[in-house]
C-alpha positions in Angstrom: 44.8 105.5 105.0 47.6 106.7 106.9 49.5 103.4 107.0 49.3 103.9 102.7 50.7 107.5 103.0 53.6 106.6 105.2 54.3 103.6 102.9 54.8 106.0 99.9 57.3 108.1 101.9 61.3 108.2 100.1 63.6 106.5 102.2 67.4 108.1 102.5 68.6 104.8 100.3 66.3 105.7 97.3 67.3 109.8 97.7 70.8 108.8 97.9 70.5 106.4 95.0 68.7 109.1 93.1 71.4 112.1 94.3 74.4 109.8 92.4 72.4 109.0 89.4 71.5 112.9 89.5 75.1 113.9 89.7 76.8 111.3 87.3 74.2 110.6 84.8 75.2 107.0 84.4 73.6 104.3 86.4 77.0 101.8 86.4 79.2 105.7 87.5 76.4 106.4 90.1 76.7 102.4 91.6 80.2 102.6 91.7 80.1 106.0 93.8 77.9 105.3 96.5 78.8 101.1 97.1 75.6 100.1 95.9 75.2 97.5 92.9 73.5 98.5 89.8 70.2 96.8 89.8 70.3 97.8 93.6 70.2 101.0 92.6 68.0 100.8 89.4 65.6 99.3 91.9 66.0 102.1 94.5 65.5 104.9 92.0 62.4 102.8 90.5 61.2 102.6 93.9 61.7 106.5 94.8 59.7 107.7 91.0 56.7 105.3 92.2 56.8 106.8 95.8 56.6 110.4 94.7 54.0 109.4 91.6 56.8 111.4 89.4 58.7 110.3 86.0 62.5 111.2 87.6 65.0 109.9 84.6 64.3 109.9 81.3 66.3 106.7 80.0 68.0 106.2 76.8 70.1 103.0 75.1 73.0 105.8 75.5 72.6 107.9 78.3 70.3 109.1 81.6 68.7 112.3 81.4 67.0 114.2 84.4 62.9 114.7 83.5 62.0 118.1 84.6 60.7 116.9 87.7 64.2 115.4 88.5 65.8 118.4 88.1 63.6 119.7 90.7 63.7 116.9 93.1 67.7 116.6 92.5 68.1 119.7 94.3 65.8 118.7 97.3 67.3 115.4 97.6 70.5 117.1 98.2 69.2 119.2 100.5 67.3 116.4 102.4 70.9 114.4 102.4 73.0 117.3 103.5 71.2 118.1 106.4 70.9 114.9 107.0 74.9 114.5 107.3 74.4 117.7 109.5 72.3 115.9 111.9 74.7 113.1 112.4 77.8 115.4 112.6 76.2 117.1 115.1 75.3 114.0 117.1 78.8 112.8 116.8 80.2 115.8 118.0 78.0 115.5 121.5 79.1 112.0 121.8 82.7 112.7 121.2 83.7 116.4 120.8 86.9 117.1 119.1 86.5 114.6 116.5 85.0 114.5 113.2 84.6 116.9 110.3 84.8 120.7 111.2 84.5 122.9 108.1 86.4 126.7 108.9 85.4 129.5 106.5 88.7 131.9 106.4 89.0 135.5 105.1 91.6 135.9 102.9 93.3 138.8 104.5 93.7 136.5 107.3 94.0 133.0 105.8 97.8 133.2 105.1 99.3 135.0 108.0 96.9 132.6 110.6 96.6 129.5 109.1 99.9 128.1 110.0 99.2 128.5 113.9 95.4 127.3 113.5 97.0 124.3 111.8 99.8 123.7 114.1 97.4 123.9 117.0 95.0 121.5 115.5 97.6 119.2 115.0 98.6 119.3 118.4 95.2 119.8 120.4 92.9 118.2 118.4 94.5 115.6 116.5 90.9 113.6 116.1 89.1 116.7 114.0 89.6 116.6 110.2 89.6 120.2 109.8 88.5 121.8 106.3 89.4 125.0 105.4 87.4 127.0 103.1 88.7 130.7 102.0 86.6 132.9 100.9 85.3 136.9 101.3 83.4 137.5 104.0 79.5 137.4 102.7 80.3 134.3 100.9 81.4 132.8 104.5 78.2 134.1 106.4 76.0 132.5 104.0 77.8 129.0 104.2 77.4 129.2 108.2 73.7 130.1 108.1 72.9 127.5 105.4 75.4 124.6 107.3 77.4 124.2 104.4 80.0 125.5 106.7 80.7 125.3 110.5 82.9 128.3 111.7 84.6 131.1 110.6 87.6 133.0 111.2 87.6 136.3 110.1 87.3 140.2 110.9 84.4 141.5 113.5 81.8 142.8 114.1 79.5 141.2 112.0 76.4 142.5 113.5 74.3 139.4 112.1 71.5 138.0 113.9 71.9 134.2 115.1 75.7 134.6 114.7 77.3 134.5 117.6 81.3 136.1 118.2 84.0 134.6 120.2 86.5 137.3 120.2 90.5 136.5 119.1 92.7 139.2 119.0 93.2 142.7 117.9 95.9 144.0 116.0 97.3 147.2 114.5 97.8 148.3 110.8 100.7 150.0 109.6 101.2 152.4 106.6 103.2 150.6 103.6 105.0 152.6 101.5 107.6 153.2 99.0 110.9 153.6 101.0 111.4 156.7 99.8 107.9 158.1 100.7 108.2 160.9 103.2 106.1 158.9 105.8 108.4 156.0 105.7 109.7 154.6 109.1 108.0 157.0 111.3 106.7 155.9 114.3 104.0 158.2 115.4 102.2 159.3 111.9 99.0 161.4 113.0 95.8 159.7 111.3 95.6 163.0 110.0 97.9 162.1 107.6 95.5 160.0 105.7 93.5 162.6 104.3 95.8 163.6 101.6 97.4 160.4 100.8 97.2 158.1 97.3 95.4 155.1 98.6 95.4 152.0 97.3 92.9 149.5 98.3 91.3 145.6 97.7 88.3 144.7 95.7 85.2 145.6 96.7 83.7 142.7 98.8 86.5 142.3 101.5 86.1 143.6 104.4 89.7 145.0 105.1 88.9 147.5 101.8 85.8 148.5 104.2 88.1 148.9 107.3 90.4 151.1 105.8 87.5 153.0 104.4 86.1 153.3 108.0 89.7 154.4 109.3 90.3 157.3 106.4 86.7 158.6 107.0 87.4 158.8 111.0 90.9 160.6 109.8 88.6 163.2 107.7 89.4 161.8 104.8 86.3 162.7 102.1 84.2 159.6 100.9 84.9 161.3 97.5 88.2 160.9 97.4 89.9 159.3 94.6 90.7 155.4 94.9 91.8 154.7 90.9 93.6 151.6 92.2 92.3 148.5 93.5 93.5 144.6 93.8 92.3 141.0 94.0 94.7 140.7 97.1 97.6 141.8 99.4 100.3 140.5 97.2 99.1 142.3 94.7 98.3 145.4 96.5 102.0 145.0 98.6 103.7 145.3 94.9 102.0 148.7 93.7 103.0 150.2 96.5 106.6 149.0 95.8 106.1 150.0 92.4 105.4 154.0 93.4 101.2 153.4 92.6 100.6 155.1 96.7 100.6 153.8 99.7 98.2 151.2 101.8 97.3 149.9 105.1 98.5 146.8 106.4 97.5 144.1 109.4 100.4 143.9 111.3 100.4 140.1 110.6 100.6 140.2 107.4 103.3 142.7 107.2 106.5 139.8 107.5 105.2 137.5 104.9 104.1 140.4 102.1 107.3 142.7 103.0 110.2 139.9 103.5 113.4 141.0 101.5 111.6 143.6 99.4 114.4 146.3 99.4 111.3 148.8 97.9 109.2 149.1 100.7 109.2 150.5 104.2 106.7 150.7 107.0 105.3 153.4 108.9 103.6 153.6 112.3 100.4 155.8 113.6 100.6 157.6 116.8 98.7 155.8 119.5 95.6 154.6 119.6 96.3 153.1 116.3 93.7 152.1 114.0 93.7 148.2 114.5 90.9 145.4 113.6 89.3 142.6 115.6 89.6 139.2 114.5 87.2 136.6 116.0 85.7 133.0 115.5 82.2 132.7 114.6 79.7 130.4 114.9 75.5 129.6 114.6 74.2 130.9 117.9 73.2 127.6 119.6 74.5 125.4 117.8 75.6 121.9 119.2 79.1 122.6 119.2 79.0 125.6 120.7 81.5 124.4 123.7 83.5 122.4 121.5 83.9 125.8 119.4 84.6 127.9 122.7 87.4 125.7 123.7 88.8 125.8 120.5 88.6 129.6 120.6 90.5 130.0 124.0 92.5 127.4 123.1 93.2 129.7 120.0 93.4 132.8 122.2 96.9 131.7 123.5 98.5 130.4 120.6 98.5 133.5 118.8 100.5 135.2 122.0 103.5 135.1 119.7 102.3 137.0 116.9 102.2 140.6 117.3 98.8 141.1 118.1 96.8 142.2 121.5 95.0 138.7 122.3 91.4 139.7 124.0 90.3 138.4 127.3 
């Protein structure tokens, strides 16, 4: 009786046939995508509805329609395959670390002002690693790391998430932007004070910077009532209403050359010391496989941003 039952188990070639058929609806499409001929995989889809004891496909003359249990098993055969991959990803990367696919999750706030030195370093360090880079806001990014769809992220800390563990970058300052005639403009010691009374203008709710600058206005004594009637999508966006007289905003100090350069509108101002600042950090699932691989790349990461204006951590 046991023999039987294992006998009636899926194997990955009959989920995998079944996961391109799913996708493409067209057995000949499906074949093509996977390198598998078509009564190959006619037979291996056959073989996975008389394994399960489940009518997958309903078929046509025309087309190739999911049955309602397909529709449910499509979504666990995916599963079953991507973790799959993630098993063999993460056996690769103990046989040969710095090589093979590593997926990075990116804030936006930090994705263009970053990128070019995590690129550049790649390039030079770790030539062997096809990097992927995936932008997106911050609880978008946590939720691809816990469910593997991702492998590390780059973005602002502290996270405070169970099973996520923090390898610390850098810290760097934000400055006021403002309109160049604002009275605030190019001083270099601005009391935080000053944000109290200020017209603020501030990101979309869901990125994390719009919640830093919150944090650093409350601190200031600024009241959680006060009026935001402003927002943006991103720091572009946000850079040209200030140039346009909507208020003022805070800006990371690595951002502040790329979103300023030759606009004659702006100017900058600085806060007395400490400044408000933020910490950016790698992050990755604590215990996962890679978790040397992903602290050398951290350190590694640690001294190529030395150039920047930031305050590298230790």
């Amino acid at each position: 009786m046991k023999q039987a039952r294992q006998s009636r188990q899926p194997t990955l070639a009959q989920l995998r046939a079944f996961a391109a058929v799913a996708e493409h609806l067209h057995f000949r499409d499906a074949a093509a995508a996977i390198g598998m001929s078509q009564p190959a995989l006619s037979g291996a889809v056959s073989a996975l509805e008389e394994a399960l004891g489940v009518q997958l496909l309903e078929r046509t003359t025309r087309k190739v329609l999911l049955s309602p249990a397909g529709e449910r098993i499509a979504a666990r055969a995916r599963g079953v395959l991507d973790a799959m991959g993630g098993l063999l990803e993460e056996a690769e990367a103990v046989r040969a670390p710095f090589t093979g696919v590593l997926r990075l999750g990116v804030i936006p706030t930090v994705a263009p002002y970053l990128l070019p030195t995590v690129l550049g370093l790649f390039q030079r360090r770790y030539p062997r690693m096809d990097l992927q880079v995936h932008e997106e806001q911050t609880a978008s990014l946590l939720e691809g790391l816990a469910g593997g769809r991702l492998d590390l992220l780059l973005l602002a800390v502290p996270l405070g998430m169970p099973g996520v563990t923090e390898l610390p970058l850098f810290d760097e300052d934000f400055v006021l932007l403002a309109p160049r005639e604002h009275p605030l403009a190019g001083r270099r010691d601005i009391p935080r004070e000053e944000l109290r009374g200020l017209q603020l203008l501030l990101l979309d709710e869901g990125h994390c910077l719009r919640d830093q600058a919150l944090d650093i206005c409350r601190e200031a004594g600024r009241s959680a009532g006060a009026d935001v009637t402003t927002t943006a999508a991103g720091l572009s966006t946000l850079v040209q209403l200030v140039a346009g007289g909507l208020g003022v905003t805070l800006l990371p100090r690595t951002a502040l050359r790329l979103e300023t350069a030759r606009n004659e509108h702006l100017a900058t101002g600085c806060f007395a010391e400490p400044a408000p600042s933020r910490r950016i950090a790698l992050a990755m699932r604590t215990g996962t496989a890679r978790q040397e691989e992903f602290r050398a790349v951290a350190a590694a990461l640690r001294e190529a941003v030395r150039p920047l204006p930031v305050w590298p951590t230790d």
